[in-house]
C-alpha positions as CSV (number, residue, x, y, z in Angstrom):
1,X,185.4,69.9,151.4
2,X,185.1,67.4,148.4
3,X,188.0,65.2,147.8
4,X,188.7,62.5,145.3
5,X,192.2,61.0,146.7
6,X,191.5,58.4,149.5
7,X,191.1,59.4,153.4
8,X,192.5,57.2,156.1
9,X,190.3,57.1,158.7
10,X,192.2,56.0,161.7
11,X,189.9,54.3,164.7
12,X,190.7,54.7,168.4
13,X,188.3,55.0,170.9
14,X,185.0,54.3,168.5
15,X,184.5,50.7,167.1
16,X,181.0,51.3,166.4
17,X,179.4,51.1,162.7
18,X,176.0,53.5,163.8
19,X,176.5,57.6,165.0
20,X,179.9,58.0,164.6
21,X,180.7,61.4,163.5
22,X,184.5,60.2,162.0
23,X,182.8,57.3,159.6
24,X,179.8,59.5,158.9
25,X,181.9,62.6,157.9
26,X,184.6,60.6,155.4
27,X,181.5,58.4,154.2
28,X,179.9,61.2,153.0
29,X,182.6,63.2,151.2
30,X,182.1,60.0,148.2
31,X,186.3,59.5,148.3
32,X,187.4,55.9,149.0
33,X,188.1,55.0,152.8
34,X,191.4,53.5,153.9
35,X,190.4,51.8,157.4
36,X,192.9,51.3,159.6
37,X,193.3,51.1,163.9
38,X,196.8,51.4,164.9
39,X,198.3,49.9,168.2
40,X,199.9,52.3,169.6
41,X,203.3,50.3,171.6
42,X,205.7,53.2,172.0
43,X,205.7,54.9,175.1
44,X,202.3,55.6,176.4
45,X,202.5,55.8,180.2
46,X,199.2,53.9,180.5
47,X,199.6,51.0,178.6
48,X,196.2,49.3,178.4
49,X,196.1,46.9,181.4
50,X,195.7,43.2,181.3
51,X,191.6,43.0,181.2
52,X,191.2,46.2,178.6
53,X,193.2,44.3,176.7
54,X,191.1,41.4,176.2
55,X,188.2,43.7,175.8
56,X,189.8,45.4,172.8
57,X,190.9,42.1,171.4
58,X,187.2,40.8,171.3
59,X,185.9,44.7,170.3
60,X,187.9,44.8,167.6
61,X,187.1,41.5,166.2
62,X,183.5,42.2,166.6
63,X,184.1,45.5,164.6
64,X,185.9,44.2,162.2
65,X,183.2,41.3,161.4
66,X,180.4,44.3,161.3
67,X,182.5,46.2,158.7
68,X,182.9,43.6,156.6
69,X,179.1,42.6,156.9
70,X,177.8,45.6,156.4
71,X,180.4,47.1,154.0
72,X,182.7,44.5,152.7
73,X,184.9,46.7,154.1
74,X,188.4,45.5,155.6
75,X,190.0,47.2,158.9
76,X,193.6,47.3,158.9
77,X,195.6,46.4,161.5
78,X,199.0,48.0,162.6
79,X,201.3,48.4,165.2
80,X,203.9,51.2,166.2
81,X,204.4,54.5,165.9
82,X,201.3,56.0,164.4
83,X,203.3,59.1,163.1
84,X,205.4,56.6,161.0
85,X,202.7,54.4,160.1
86,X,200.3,57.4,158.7
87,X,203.0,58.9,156.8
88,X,204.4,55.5,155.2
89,X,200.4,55.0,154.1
90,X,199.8,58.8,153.1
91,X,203.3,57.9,150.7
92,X,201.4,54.7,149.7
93,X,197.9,55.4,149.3
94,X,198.4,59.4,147.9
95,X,196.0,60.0,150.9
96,X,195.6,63.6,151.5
97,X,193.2,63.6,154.4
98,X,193.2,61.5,157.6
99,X,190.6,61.3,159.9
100,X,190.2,60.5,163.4
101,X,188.4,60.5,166.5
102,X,189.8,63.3,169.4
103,X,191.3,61.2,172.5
104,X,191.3,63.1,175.6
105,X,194.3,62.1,178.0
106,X,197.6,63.8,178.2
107,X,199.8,61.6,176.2
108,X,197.2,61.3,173.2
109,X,197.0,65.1,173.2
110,X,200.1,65.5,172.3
111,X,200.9,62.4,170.2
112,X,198.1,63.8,168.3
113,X,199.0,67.6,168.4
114,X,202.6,66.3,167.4
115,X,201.5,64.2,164.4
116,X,199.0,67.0,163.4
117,X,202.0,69.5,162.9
118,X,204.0,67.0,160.9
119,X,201.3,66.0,158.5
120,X,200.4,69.7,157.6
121,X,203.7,70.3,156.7
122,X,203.3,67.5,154.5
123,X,199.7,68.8,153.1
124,X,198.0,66.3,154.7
125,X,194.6,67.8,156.0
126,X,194.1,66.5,159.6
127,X,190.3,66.4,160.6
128,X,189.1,65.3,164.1
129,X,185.8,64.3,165.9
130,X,184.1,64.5,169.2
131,X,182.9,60.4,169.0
132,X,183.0,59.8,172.9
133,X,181.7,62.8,174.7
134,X,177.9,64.7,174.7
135,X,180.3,68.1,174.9
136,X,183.6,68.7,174.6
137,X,185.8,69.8,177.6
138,X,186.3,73.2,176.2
139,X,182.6,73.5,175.5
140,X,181.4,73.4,179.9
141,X,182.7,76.4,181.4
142,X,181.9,78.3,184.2
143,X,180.2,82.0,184.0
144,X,184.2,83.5,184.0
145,X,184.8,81.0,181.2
146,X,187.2,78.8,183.9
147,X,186.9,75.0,184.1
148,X,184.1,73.4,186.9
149,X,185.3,71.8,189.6
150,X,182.2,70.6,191.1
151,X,179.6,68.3,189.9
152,X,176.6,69.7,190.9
153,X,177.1,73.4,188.8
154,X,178.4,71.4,185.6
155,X,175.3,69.4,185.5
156,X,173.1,71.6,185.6
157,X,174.8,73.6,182.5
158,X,175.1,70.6,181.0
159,X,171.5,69.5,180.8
160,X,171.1,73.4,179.4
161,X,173.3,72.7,176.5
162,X,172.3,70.7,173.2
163,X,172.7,67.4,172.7
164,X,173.6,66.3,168.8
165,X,171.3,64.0,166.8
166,X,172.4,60.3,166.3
167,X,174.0,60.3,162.7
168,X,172.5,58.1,160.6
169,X,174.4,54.9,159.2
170,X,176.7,55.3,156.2
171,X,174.5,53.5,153.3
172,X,177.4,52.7,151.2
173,X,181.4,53.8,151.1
174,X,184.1,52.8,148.8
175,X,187.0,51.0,150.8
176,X,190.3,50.2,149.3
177,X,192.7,47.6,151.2
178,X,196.5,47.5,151.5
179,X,198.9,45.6,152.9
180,X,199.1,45.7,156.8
181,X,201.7,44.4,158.6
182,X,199.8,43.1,161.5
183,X,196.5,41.3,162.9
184,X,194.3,41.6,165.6
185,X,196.1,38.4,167.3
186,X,199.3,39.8,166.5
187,X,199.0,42.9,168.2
188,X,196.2,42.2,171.0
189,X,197.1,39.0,171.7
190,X,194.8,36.9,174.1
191,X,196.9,36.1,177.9
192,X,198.4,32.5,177.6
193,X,196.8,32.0,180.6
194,X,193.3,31.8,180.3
195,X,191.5,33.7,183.3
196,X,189.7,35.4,180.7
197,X,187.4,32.6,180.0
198,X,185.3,33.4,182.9
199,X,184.5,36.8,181.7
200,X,184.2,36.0,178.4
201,X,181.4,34.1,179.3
202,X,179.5,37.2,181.3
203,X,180.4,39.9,178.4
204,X,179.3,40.9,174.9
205,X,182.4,43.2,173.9
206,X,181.1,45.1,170.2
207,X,178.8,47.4,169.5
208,X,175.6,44.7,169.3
209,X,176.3,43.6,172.6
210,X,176.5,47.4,173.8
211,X,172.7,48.2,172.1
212,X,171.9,44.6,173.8
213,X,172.9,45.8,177.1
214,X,171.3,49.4,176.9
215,X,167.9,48.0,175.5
216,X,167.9,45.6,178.3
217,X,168.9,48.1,181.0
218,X,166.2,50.4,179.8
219,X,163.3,47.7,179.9
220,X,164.2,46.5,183.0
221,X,166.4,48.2,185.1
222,X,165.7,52.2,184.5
223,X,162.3,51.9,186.4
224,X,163.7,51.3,189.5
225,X,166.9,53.1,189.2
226,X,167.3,55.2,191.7
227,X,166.4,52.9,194.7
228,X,168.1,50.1,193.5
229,X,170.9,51.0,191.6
230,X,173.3,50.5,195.0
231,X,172.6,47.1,195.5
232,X,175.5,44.8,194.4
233,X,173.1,41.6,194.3
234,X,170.8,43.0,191.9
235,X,171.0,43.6,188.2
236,X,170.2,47.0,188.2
237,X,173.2,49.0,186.6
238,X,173.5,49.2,183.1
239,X,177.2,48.2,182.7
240,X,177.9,49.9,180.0
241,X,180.9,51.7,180.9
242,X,182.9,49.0,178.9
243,X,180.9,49.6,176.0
244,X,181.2,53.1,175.9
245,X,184.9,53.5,177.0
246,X,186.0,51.6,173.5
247,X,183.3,54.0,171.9
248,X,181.2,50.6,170.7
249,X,178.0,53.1,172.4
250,X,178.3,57.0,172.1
251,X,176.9,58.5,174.8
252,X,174.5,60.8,172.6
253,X,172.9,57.2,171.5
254,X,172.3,56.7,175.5
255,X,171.2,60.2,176.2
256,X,168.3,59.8,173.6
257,X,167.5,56.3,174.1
258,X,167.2,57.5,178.0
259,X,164.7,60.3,177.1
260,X,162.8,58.5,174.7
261,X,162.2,55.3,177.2
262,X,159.0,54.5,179.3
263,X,160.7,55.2,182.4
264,X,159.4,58.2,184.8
265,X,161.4,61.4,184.5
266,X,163.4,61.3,187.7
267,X,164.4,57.4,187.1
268,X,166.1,59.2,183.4
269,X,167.6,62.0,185.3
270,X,169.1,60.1,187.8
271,X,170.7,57.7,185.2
272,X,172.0,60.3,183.4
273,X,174.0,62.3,185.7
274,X,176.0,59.0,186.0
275,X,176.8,59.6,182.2
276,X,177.4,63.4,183.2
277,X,179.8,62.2,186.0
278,X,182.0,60.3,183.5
279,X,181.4,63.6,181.1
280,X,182.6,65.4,184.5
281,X,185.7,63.1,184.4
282,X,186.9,64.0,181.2
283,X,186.4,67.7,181.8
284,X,188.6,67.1,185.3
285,X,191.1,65.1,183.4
286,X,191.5,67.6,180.1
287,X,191.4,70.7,182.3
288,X,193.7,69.2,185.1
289,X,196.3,66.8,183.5
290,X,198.3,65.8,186.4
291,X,194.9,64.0,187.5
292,X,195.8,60.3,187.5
293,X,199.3,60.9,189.5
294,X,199.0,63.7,191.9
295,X,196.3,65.2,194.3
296,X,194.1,67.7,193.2
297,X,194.3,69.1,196.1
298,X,197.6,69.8,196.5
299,X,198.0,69.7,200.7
300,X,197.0,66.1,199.8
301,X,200.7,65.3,198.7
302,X,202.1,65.9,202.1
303,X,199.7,62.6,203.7
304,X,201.7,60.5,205.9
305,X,200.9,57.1,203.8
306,X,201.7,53.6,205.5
307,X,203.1,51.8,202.5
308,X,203.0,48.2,203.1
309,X,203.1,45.5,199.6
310,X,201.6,42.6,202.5
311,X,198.2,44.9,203.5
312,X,197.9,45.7,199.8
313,X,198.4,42.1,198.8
314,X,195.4,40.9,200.9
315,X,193.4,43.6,199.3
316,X,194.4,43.2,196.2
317,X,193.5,39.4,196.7
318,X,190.3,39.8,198.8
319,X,191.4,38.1,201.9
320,X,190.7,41.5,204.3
321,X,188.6,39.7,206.5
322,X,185.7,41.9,205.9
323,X,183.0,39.9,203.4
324,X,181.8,42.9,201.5
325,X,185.8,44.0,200.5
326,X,186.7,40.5,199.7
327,X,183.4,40.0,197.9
328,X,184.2,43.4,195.8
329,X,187.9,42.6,194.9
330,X,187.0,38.8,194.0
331,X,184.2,39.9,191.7
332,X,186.7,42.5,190.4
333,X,189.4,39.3,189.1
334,X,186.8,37.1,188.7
335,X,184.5,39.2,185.7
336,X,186.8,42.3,184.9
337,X,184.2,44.7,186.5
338,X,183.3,45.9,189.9
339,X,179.8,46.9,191.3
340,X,179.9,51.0,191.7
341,X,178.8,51.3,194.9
342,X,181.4,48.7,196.4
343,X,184.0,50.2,194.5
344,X,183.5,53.1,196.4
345,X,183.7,50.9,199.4
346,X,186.7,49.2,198.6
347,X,188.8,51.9,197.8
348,X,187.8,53.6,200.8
349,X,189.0,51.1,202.8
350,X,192.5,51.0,200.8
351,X,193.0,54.5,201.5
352,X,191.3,55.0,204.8
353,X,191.3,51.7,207.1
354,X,194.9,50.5,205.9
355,X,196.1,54.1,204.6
356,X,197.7,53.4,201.5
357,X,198.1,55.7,198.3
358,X,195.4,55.6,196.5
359,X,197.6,55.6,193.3
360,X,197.9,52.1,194.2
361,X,194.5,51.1,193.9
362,X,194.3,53.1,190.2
363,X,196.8,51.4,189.2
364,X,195.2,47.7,190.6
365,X,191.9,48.7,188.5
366,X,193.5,49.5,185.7
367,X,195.3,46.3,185.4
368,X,192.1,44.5,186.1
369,X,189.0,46.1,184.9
370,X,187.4,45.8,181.5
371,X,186.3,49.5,181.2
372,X,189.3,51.3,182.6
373,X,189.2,54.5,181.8
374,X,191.7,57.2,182.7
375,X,189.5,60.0,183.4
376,X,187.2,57.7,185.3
377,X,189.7,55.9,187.1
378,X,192.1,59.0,188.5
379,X,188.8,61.4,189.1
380,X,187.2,58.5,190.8
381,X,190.4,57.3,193.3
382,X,190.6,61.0,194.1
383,X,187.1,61.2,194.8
384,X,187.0,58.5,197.3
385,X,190.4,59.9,198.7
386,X,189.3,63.4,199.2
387,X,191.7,64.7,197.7
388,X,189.8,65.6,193.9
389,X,187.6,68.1,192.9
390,X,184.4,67.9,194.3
391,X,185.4,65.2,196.3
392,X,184.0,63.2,199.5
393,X,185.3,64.8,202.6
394,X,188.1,62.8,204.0
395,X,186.3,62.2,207.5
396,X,183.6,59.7,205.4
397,X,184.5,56.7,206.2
398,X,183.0,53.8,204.5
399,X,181.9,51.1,207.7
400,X,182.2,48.1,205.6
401,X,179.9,46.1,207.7
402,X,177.3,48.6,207.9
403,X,178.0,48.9,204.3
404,X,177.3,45.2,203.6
405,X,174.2,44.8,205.7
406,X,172.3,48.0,204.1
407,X,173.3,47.4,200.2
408,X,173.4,43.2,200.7
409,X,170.8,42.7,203.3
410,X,170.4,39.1,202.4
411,X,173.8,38.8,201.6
412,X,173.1,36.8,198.2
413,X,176.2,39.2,197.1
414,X,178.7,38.4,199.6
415,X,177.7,34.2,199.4
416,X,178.6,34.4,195.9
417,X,182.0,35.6,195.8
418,X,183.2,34.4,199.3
419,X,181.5,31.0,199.3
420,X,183.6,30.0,202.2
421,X,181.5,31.9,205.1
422,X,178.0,31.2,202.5
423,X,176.5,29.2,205.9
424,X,176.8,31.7,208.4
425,X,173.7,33.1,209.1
426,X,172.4,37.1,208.1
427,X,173.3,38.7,211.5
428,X,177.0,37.1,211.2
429,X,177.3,37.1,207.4
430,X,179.0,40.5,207.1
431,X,180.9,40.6,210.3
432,X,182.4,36.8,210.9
433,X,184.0,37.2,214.1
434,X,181.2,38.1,215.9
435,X,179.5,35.1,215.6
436,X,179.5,32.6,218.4
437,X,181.5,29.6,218.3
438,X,179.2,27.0,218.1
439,X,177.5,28.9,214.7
440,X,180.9,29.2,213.0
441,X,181.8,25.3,213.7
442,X,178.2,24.7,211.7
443,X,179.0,27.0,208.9
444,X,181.8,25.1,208.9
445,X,184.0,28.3,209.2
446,X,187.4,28.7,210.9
447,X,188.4,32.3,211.6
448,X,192.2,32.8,210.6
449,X,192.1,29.0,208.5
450,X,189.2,29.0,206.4
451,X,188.6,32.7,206.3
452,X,190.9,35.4,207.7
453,X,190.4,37.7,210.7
454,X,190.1,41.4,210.1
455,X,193.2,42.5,209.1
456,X,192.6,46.2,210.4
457,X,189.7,46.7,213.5
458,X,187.4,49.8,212.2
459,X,187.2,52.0,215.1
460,X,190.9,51.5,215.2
461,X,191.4,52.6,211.1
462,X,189.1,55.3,211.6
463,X,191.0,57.1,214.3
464,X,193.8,56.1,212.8
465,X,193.1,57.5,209.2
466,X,191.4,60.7,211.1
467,X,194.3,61.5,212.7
468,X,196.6,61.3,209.8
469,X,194.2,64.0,208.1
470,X,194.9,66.4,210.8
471,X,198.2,66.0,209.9
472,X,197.8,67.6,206.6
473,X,194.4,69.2,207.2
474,X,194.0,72.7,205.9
475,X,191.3,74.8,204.2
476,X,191.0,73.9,200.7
């Protein structure tokens, strides 16, 4: 294709200057580049939440600085309906292409599929881009051509199947600028209320702080991986989940980075079927749209929930009475992020111990977390609930003590974030109450005052939750 009029190239999900297959593909073509990311406010079901919001603000800045720098190129800024914005600048630009990046959740699809069909009528030549996945969902099938739906079988055809080179950087483009009707602070303006000042203090939202975090994860994290990548009071994830849900990291740039590192094979290979997990997500999500509000599992619908806004409250706020939940949910507000194993305890003992719908906890997350993702999110709630694809049976049951003293043995995690029980010693740290009297009054603790009882017993949940499974329980 060779085209002189301009192309819009319309950003979404990749604010990243280096491999991105939209920029590369217009940069090349020679025809001047009309930038522009559009905030969508019409009626997408999932809003961004609170803490994604903040994220994009500061993403958006930081790619919008790196355009500039690099390219003296300006981004655009709108807000509305992207149908009406595109065709008011094809009108005003004499744009006959538009590019973009392909979005993966229900709404998107059809906002996209919708706008596609309008702008063809209008000659406008629509061109999209895989810019956030290694393969597309269409791309891992089965032997009979049908969607996986379990982890371990689309793995293992997925380390069978190609990966893309990294596209090189555009050397030069010609950018033209118009008239936008918005900002960055006008549409992702930052909370009047400040909480986010502690996490902008732990993050690096853009695409340098993304290749700071994977060069630093890879150096001195990777090694040790697979032993220590459950341990909430060490450093050794890569949290880049942020990074790579705005698209300021592709996963292609991870997978080669990964293989090319020092690190021994299986430390790679275990790191990178956490990428293939989220990959797995996506496929879930495009394959299975109802994903983030219904069971995938379809008995699951018929669970006798106990629905009650004071037990989810107290989780919600992390006073459960159990260190490692409270720790979890308090590092959640505190930082916008969540360690992965205690995020798997914690929704656990949501759904399990105090048997609420696990479509609440989604929803808590994606208010709260800086890389909330839909695919992630819903494939991930339903995981823990047993009600997903490939999911953990219902009968596993998180112990949250047990949980605490094998992945925070010296309890440097739980100290942190609930500094109020920080003088107990080990044996009581992760289970208060049974601590004698006399070694409470010198931690200066008071069970119920300055720290709450258990607000559920665990032998009790379990039977409890148990028993509501055999309600529902069926063969899948």
């Amino acid at each position: 294709m060779t085209t002189k009029s301009p192309i819009i190239v319309w950003f979404r999900q990749n604010l990243r200057l280096h491999d991105n297959p939209v920029l590369h593909a217009a940069a090349t073509l020679g025809a001047p580049l009309v930038l522009i990311y559009i905030d969508d406010n019409t009626s997408h079901p999932w809003q961004a939440g609170e803490a994604s919001r903040w994220w994009l603000h500061e993403s958006l800045l930081s790619f919008e600085s790196a355009l500039a720098k690099k390219y003296q190129a300006p981004l655009l800024i709108y807000q509305g309906s992207p149908l009406i914005i595109l065709q008011t600048l094809c009108q005003q630009t004499q744009a006959e292409h538009v590019f973009w990046d392909r979005c993966y959740e229900p709404y998107t699809i059809k906002r996209d599929t919708e706008i596609k069909a309008m702008l063809t009528k209008q000659n406008i030549t629509i061109k999209s881009f895989n810019c956030a996945l290694l393969k597309e969902p269409w791309e891992s099938l089965n032997k009979t051509k049908q969607p996986f739906k379990v982890f371990t079988p689309f793995w293992r055809n997925l380390q069978k199947l190609p990966i893309r080179d990294i596209l090189p950087l555009p050397k030069k483009f010609e950018s033209l600028s118009y008239s936008s009707d918005s900002t960055i602070a006008d549409c992702i303006p930052l909370p009047t209320i400040h909480w986010y000042e502690e996490m902008a203090k732990l993050w690096q939202p853009g695409e340098t702080g993304a290749k700071n975090h994977l060069a630093h994860f890879l150096k001195n994290a990777l090694n040790d991986y697979k032993t220590q990548r459950n341990r909430p009071d060490l450093k050794q994830t890569s949290r880049l989940s942020p990074h790579l849900h705005f698209g300021e990291i592709s996963p292609v740039q991870i997978w080669h980075a990964t293989q090319s590192c020092q690190a021994p094979q299986s430390e790679q290979t275990c790191f990178l079927s956490e990428i293939a997990w989220r990959e797995f997500s996506y496929h879930l999500l495009y394959h299975f749209p109802d994903l983030p509000s219904s069971p995938f599992k379809a008995y699951f619908k018929d669970f006798p929930w106990k629905k009650s806004k004071t037990l989810l409250k107290q989780w919600q706020q992390g006073q459960t009475g159990y260190p490692i939940i409270d720790a979890g949910m308090r590092e959640l507000w505190h930082t916008g992020w969540m360690h992965n194993r205690v995020r798997m305890v914690v929704a656990s003992f949501l759904i399990k111990h105090l048997l609420q719908p696990w479509q609440e906890g989604e929803k808590w997350f994606w208010d709260t977390l800086v890389d909330a993702d839909l695919a992630n999110n819903a494939a991930s709630w339903q995981w823990v609930a047993g009600s997903g694809a490939d999911a953990a049976p219902y009968f596993r049951i998180f112990n949250p003590v047990l949980q605490g003293e094998k992945f925070d043995p010296n309890g440097d995690y739980v100290k942190k974030w609930v500094p109020e029980i920080a003088k107990l010693p080990i044996p009581y740290l992760h289970a208060p109450w049974d601590a004698p009297e006399d070694i409470l009054t010198k931690a200066g603790v008071q069970l119920g005052k300055t720290y709450p009882l258990p607000i559920i017993e665990h032998t009790k949940a379990r039977e409890r939750a148990l028993a509501a499974y055999q309600t529902i329980k069926q063969t899948p």
